[in-house]
mmCIF file as gemmi writes it, N, C-alpha and C atoms, coordinates in Angstrom:
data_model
loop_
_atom_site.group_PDB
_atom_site.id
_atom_site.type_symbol
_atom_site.label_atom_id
_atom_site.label_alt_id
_atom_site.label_comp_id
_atom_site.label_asym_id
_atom_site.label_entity_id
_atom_site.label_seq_id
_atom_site.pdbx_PDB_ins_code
_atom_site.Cartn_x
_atom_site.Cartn_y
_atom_site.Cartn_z
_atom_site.occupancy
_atom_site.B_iso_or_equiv
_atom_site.pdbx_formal_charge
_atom_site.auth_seq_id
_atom_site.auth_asym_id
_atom_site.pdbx_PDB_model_num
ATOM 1 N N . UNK Axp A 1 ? 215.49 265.114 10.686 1 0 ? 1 A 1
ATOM 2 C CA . UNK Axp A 1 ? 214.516 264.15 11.18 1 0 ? 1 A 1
ATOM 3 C C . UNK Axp A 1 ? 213.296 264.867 11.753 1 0 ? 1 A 1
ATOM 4 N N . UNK Axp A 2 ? 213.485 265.981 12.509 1 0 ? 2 A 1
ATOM 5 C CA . UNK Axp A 2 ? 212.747 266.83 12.973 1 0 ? 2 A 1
ATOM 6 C C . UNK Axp A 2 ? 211.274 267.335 11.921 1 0 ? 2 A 1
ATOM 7 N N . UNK Axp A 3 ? 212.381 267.483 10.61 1 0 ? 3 A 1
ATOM 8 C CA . UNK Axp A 3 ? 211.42 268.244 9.93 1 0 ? 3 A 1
ATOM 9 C C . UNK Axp A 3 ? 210.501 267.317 8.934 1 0 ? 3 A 1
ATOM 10 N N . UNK Axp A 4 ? 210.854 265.768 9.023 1 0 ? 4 A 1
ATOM 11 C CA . UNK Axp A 4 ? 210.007 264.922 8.597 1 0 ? 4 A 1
ATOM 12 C C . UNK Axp A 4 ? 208.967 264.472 9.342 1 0 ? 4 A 1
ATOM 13 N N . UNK Axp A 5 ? 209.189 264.655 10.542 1 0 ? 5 A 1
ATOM 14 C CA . UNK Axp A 5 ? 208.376 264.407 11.231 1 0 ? 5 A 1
ATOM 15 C C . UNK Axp A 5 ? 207.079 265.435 11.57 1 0 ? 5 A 1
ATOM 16 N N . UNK Axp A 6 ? 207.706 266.221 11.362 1 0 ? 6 A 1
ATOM 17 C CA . UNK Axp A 6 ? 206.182 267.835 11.025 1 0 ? 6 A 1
ATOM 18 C C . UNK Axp A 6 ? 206.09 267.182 10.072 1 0 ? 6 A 1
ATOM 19 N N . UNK Axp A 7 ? 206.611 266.989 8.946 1 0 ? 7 A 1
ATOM 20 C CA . UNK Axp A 7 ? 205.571 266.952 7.197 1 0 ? 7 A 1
ATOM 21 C C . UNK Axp A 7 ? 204.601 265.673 7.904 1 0 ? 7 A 1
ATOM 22 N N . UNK Axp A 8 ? 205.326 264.843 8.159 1 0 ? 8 A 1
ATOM 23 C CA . UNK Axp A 8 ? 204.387 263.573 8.492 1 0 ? 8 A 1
ATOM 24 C C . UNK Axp A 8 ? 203.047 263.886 9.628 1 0 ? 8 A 1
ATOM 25 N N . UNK Axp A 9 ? 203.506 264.707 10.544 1 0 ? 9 A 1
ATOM 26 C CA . UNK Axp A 9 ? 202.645 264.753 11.072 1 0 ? 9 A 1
ATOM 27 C C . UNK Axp A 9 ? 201.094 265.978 10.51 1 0 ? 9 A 1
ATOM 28 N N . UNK Axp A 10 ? 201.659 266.876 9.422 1 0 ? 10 A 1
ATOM 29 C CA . UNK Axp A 10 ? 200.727 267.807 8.965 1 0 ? 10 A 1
ATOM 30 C C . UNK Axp A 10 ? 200.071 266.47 7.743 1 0 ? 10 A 1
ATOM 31 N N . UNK Axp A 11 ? 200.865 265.967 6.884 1 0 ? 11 A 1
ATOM 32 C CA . UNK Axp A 11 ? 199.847 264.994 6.24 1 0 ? 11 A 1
ATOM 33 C C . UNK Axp A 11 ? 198.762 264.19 7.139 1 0 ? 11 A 1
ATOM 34 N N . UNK Axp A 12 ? 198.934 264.046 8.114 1 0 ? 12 A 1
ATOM 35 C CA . UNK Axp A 12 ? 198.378 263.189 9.083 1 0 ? 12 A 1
ATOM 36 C C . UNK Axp A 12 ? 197.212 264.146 9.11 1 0 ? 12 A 1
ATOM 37 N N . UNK Axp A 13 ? 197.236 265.29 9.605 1 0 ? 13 A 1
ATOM 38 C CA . UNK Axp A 13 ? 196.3 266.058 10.538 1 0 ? 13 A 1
ATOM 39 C C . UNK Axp A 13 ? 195.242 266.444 9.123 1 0 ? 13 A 1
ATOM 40 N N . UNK Axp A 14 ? 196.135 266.568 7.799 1 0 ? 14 A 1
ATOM 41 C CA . UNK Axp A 14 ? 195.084 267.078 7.191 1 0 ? 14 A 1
ATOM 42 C C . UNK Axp A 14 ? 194.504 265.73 6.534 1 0 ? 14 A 1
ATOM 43 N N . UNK Axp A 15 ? 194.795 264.356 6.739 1 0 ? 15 A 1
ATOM 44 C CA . UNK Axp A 15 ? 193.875 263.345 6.152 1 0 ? 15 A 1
ATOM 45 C C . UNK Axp A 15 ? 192.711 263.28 7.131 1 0 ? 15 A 1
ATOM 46 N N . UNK Axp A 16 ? 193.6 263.246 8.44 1 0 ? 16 A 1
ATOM 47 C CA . UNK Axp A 16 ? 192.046 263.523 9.556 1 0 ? 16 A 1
ATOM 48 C C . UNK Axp A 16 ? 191.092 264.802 9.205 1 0 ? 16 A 1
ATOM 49 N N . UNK Axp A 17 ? 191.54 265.881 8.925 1 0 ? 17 A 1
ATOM 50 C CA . UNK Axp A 17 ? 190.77 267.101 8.557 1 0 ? 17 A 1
ATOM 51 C C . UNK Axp A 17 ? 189.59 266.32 7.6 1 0 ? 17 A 1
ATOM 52 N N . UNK Axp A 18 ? 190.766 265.541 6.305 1 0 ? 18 A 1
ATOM 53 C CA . UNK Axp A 18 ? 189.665 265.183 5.395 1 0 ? 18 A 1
ATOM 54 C C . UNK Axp A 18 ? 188.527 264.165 5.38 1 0 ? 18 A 1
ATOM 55 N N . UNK Axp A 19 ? 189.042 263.334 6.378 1 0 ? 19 A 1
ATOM 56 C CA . UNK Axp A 19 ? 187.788 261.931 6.427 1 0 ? 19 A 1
ATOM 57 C C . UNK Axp A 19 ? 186.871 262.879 7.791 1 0 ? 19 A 1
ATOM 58 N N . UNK Axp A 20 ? 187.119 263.742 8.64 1 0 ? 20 A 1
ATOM 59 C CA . UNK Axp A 20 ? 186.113 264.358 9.107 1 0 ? 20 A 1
ATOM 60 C C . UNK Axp A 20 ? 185.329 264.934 8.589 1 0 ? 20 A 1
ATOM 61 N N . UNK Axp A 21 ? 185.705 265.605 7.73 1 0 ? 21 A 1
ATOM 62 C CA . UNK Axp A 21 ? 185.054 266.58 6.549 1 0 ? 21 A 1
ATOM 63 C C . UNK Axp A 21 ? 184.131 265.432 5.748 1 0 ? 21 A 1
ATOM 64 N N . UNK Axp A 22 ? 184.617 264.573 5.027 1 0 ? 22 A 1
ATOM 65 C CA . UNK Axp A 22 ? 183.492 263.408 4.825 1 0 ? 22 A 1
ATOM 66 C C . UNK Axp A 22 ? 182.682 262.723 5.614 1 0 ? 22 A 1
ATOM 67 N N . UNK Axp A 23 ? 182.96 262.384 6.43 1 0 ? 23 A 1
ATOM 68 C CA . UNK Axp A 23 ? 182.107 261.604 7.749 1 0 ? 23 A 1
ATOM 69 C C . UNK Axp A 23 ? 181.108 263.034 7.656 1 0 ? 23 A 1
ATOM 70 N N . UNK Axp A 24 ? 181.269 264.599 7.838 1 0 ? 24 A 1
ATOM 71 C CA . UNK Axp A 24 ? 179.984 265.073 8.39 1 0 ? 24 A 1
ATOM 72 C C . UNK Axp A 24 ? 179.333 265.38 6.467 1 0 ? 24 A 1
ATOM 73 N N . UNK Axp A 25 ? 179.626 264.729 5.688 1 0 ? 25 A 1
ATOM 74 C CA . UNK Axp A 25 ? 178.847 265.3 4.253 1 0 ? 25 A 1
ATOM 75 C C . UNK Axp A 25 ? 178.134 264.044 4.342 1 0 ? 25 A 1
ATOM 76 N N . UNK Axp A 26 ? 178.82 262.931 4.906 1 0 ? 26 A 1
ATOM 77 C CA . UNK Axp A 26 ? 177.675 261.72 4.956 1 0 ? 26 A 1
ATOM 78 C C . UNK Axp A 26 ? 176.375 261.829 6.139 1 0 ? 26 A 1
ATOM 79 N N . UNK Axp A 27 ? 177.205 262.132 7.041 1 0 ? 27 A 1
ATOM 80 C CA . UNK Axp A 27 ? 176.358 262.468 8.083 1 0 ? 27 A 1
ATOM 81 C C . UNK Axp A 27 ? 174.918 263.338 7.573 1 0 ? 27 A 1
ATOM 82 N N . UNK Axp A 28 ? 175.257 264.278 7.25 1 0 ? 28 A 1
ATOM 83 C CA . UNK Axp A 28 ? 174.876 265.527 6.521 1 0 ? 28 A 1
ATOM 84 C C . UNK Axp A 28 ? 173.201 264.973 5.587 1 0 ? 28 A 1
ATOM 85 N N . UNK Axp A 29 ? 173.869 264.099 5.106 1 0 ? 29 A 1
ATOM 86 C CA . UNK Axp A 29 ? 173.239 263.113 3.938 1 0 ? 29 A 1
ATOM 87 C C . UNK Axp A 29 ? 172.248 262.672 4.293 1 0 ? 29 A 1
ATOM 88 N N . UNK Axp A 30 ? 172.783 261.737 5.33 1 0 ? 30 A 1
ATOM 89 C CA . UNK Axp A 30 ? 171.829 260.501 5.74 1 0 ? 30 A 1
ATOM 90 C C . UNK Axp A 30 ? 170.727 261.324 6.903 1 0 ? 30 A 1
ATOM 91 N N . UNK Axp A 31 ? 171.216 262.479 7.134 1 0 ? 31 A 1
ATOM 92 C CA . UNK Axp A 31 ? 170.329 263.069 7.845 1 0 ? 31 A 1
ATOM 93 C C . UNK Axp A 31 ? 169.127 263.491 7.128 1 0 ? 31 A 1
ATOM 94 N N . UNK Axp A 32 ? 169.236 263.81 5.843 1 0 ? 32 A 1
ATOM 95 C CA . UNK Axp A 32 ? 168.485 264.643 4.842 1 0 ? 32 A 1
ATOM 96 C C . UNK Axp A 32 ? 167.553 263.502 4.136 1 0 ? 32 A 1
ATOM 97 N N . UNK Axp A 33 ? 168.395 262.438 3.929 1 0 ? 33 A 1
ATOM 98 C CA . UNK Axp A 33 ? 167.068 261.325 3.554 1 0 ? 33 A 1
ATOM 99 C C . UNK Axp A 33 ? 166.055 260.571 4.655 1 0 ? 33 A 1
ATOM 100 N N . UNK Axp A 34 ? 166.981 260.901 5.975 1 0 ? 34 A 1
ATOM 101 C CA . UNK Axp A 34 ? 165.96 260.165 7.024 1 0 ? 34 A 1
ATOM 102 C C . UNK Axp A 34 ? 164.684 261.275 6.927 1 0 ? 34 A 1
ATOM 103 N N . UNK Axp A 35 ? 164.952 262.178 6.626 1 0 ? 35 A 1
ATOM 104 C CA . UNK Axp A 35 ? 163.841 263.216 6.817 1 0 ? 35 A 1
ATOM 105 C C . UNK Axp A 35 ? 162.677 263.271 5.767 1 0 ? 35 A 1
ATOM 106 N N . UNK Axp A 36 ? 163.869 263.049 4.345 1 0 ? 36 A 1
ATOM 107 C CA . UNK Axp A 36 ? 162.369 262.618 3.238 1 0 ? 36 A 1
ATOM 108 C C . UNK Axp A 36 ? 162.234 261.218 3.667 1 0 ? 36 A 1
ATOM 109 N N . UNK Axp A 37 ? 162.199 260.714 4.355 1 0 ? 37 A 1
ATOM 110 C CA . UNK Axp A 37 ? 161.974 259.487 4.284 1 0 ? 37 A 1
ATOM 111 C C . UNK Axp A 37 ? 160.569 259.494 5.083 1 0 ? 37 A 1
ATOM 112 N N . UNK Axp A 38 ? 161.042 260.22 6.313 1 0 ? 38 A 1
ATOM 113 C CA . UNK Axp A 38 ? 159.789 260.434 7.466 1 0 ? 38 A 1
ATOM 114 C C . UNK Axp A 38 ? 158.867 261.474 6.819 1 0 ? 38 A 1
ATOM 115 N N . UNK Axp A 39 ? 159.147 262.218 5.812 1 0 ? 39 A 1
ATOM 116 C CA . UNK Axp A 39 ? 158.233 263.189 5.115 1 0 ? 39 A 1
ATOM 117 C C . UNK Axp A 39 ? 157.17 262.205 4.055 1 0 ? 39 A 1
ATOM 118 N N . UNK Axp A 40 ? 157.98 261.643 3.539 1 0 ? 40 A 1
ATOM 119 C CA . UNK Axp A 40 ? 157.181 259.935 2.549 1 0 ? 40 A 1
ATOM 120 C C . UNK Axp A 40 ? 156.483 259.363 3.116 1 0 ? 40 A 1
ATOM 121 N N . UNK Axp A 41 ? 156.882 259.127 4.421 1 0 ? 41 A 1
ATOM 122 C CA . UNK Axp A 41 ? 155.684 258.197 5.492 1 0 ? 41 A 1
ATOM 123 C C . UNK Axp A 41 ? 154.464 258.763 6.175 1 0 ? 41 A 1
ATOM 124 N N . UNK Axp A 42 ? 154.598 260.194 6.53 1 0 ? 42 A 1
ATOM 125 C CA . UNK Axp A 42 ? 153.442 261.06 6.57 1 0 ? 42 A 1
ATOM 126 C C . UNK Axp A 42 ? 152.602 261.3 5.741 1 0 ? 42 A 1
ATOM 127 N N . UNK Axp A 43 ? 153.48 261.488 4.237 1 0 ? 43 A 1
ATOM 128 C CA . UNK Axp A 43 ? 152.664 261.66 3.578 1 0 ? 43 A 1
ATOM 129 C C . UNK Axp A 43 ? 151.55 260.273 2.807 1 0 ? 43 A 1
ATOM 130 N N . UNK Axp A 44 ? 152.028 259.437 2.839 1 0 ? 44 A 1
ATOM 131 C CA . UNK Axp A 44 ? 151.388 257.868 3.045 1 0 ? 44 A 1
ATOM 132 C C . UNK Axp A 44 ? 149.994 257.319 3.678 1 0 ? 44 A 1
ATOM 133 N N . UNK Axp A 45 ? 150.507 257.763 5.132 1 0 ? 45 A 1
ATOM 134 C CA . UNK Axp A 45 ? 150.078 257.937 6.066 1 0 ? 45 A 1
ATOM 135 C C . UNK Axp A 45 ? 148.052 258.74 5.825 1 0 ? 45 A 1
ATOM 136 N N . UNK Axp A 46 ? 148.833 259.61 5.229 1 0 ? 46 A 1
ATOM 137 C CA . UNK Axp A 46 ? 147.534 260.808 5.248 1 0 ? 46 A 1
ATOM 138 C C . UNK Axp A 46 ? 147.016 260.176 4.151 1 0 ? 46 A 1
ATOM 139 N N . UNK Axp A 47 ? 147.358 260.102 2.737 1 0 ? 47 A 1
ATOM 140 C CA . UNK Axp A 47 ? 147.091 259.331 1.651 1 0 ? 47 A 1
ATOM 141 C C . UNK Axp A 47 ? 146.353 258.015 1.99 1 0 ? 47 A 1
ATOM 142 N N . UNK Axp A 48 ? 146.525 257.517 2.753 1 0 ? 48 A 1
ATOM 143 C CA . UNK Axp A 48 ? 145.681 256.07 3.001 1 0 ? 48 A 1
ATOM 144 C C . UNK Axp A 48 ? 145.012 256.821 4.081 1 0 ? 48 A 1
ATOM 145 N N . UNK Axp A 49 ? 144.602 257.776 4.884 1 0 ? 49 A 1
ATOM 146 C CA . UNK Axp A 49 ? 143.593 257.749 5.531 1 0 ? 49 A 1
ATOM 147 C C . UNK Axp A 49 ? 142.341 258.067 4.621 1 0 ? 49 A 1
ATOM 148 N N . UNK Axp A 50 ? 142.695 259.581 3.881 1 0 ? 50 A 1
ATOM 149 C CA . UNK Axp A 50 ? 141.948 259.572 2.297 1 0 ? 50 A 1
ATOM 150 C C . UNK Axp A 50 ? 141.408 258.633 1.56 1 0 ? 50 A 1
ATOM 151 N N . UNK Axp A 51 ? 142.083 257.844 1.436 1 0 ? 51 A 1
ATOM 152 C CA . UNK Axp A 51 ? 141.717 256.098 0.294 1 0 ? 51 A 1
ATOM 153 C C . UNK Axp A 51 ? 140.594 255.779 1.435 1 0 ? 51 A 1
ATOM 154 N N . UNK Axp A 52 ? 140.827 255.412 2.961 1 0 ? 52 A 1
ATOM 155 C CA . UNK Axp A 52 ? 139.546 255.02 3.612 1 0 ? 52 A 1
ATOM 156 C C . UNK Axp A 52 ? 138.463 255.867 4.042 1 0 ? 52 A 1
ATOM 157 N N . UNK Axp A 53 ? 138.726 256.963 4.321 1 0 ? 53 A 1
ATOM 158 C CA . UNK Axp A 53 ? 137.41 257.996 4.243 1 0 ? 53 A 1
ATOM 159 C C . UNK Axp A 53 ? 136.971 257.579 3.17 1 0 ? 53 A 1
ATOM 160 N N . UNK Axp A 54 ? 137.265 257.815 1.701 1 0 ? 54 A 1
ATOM 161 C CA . UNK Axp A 54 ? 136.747 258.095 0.317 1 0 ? 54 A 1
ATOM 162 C C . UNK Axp A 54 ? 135.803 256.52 0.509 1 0 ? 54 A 1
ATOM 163 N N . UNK Axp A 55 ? 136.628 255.61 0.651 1 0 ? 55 A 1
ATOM 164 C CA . UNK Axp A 55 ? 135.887 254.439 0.566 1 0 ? 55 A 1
ATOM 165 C C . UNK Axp A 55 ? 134.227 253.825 1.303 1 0 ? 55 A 1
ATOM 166 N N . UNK Axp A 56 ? 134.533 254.582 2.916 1 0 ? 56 A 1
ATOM 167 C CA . UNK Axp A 56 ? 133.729 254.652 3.742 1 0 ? 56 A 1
ATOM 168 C C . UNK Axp A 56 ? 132.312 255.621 3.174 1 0 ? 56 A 1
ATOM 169 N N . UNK Axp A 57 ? 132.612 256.587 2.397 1 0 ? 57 A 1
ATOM 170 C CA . UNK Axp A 57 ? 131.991 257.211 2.047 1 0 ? 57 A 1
ATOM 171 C C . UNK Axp A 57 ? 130.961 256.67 1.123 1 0 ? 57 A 1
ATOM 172 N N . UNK Axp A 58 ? 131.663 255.874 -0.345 1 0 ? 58 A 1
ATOM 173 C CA . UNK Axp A 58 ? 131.062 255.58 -1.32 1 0 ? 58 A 1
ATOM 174 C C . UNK Axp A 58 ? 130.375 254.104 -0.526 1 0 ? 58 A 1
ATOM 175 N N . UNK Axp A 59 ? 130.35 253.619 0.777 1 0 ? 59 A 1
ATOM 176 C CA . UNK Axp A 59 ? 130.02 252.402 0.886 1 0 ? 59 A 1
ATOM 177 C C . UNK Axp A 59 ? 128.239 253.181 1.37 1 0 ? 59 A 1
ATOM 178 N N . UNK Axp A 60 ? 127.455 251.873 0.31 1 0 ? 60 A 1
ATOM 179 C CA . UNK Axp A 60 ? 125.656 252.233 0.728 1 0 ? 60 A 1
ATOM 180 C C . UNK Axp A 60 ? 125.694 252.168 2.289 1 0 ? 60 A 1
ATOM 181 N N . UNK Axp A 61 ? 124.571 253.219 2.785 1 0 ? 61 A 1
ATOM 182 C CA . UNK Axp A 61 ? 124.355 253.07 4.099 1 0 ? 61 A 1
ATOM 183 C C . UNK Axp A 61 ? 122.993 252.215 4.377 1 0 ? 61 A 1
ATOM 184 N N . UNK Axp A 62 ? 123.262 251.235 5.251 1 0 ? 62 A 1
ATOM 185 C CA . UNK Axp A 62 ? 122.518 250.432 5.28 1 0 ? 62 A 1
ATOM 186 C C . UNK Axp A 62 ? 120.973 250.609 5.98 1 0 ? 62 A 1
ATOM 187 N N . UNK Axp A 63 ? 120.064 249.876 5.231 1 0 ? 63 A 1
ATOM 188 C CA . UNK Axp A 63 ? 118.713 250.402 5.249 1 0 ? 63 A 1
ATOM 189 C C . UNK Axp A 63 ? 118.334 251.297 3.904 1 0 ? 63 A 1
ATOM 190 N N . UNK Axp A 64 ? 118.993 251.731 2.87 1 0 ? 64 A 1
ATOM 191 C CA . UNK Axp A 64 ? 119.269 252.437 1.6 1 0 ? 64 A 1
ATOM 192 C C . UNK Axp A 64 ? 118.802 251.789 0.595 1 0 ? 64 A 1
């Protein structure tokens, strides 16, 4: 009984090993797209300030 109870308890420890081990590849993950994500929005960001300079630019100055 003894020794079912180690097997049971090492299956145990290594399913926890394994959904920890997944929890940090997701973790891992979602860390890596929040970042292109905030890298996409900067770059947006700068991209539409460009679109309104450029625009401001081509607009006649008045009295012209």
């Amino acid at each position: 009984m003894k020794k079912e109870k180690s097997q049971s308890e090492i299956a145990l420890n290594r399913t926890i090993t394994e959904l920890k081990e997944k929890h940090r590849e997701r973790e891992k993950l979602l860390d890596e797209e929040q970042l292109a994500a905030k890298q996409l929005e900067q770059e947006n960001e700068k991209l539409t300030a460009e679109i309104q300079e450029l625009k401001r630019s081509k607009s006649p100055m008045p009295g012209n």
